[in-house]
C-alpha positions in Angstrom: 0.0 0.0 0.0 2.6 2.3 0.9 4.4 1.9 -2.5 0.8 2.7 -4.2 0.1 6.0 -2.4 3.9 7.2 -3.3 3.5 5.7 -7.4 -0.3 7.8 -7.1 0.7 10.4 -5.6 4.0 11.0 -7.8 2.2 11.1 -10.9 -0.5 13.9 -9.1 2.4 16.1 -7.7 3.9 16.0 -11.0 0.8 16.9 -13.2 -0.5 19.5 -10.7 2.2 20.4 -8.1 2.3 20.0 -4.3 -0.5 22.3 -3.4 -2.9 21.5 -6.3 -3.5 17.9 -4.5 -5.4 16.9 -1.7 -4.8 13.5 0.8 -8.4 12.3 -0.5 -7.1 12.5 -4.4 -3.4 10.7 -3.6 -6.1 7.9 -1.5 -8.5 7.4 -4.4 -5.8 7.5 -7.1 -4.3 5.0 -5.3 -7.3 2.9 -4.3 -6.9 3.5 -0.4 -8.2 5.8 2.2 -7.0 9.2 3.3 -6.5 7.7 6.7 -4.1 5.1 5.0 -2.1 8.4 3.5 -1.6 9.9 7.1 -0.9 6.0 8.7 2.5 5.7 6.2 3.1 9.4 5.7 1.9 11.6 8.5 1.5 14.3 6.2 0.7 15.3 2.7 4.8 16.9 2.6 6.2 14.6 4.0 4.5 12.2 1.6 5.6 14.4 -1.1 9.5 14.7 0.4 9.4 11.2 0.2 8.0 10.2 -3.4 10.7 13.7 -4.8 13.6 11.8 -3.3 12.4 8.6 -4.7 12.0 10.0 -7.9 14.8 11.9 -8.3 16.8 8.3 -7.6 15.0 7.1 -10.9 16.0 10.2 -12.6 19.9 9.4 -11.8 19.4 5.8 -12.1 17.7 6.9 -16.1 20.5 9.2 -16.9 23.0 6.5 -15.8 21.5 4.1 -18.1 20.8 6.8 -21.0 25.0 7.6 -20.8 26.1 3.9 -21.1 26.6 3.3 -23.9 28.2 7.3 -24.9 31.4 7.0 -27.3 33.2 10.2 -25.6 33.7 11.7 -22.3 31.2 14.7 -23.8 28.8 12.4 -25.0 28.6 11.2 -21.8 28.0 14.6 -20.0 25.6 15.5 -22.5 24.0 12.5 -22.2 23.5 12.5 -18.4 22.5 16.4 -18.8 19.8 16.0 -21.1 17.8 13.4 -19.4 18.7 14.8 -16.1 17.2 18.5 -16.9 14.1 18.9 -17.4 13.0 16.0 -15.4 10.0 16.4 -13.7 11.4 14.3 -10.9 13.9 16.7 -10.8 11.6 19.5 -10.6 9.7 18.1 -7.5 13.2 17.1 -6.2 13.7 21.0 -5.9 10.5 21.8 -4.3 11.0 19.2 -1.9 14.2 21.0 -1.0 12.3 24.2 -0.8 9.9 22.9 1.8 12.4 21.1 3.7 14.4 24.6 4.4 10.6 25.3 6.1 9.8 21.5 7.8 13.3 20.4 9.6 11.7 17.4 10.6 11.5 16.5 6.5 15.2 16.8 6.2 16.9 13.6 7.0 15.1 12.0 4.0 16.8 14.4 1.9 20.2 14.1 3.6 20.1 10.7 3.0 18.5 10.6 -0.1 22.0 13.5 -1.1 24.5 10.5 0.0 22.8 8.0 -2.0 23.1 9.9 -5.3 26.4 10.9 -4.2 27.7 7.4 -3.5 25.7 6.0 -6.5 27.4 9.1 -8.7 30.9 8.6 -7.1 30.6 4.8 -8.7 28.9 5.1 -12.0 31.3 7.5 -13.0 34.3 5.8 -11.5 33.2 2.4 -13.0 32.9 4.2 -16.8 35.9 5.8 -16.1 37.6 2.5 -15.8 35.6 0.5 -18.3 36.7 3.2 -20.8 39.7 3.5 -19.9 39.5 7.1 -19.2 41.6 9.4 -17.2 41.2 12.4 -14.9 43.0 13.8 -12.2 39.9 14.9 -10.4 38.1 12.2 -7.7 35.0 11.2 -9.0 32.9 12.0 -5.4 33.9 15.6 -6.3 32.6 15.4 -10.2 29.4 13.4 -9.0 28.8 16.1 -6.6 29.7 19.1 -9.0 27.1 17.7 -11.7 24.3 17.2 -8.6 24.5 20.7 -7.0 24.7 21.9 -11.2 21.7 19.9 -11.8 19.9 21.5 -9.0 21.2 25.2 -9.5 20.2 25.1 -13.2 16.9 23.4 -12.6 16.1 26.2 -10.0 16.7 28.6 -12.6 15.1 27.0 -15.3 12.1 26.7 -13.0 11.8 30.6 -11.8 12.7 31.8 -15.5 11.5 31.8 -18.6 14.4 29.6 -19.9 14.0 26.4 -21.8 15.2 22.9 -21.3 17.2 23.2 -24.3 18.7 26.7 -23.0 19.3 24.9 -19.7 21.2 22.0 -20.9 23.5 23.6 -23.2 24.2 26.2 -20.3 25.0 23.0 -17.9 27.0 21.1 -20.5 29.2 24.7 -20.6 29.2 24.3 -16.8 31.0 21.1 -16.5 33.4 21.5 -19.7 34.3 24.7 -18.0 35.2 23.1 -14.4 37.7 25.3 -12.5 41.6 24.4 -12.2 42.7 25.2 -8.7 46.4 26.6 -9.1 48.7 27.8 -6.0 49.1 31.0 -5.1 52.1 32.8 -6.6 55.0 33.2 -4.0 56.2 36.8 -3.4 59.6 38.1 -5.1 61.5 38.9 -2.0 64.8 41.2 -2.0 68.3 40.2 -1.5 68.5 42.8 1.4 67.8 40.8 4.6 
């Protein structure tokens, strides 16, 4: 039952938004009660928390599949980009965020649900990297968690603009071909006259 309400209530949140669905539509949708809703979830957010995180899994675990088979390293990235933005489990993956900053008791199902798509980043791309033999001198954990908090940024502003998808995943592509370089600081001339 549990998986049910989150599968119905998913597909609602994604047509209509959080605040566009009621506990009695997720029940009927669903083929339960409202009562059942508030016996697994507690509440309608943290019902919603719960199915963004889930979906937003699917999303990665989608764009990991939809990169596989790539022929270069940009292929790859623009692979992973393009069915990554413009998700719609994306989408409520941000709002979930939103509402979280607001409901602290929401907020360890999002921490966790950042380590997971960390982790699972950290060893999809180190696994590719191997399988393809190729090479970079950056850790993977950082490049998984560079593309996730670039995912997020550019959905945000996709989301609160008038951008596109397509505008959007050309302007995250440029993001991660145009990853910084850390370089040490330049050391001081000093003067022969100690």
């Amino acid at each position: 039952m549990r998986s049910r309400l989150l599968d119905a209530a998913v597909e609602l949140f994604k047509a209509k938004g959080l605040a566009a669905v009621s506990v009695a539509e997720i029940a009927t949708a669903a083929g339960a009660y409202p009562s059942q809703v508030t016996y697994y979830f507690r509440t309608k957010e943290a019902l919603f928390v719960e199915a963004a995180c889930r979906e937003v899994l699917y999303v990665a675990r989608q764009a990991e599949a939809a990169a596989a088979g790539a022929p270069t390293g940009a292929d790859y990235n623009r692979r992973l980009v393009e069915t990554v933005i413009g998700s719609p489990g994306l989408a409520l993956f941000v709002e979930a965020l939103s509402l979280t900053r607001r409901r602290q008791d929401l907020s360890p199902l999002v921490e966790r649900t950042f380590e997971r798509l960390h982790a699972e980043g950290d060893r999809a791309y180190a696994d590719t990297r191997k399988r393809r033999g190729w090479s970079s001198a950056e850790d993977p954990a950082t490049v998984a968690r560079r593309f996730w908090t670039l995912a997020l940024g550019v959905a945000l502003r996709e989301g609160a603009t008038e951008a596109t998808v397509a505008q959007a995943v050309d302007e995250m592509t440029a993001l991660l071909r145009a990853a910084p370089v850390m370089r040490e600081p330049a050391k001081p001339e000093t003067s022969g006259d100690a």
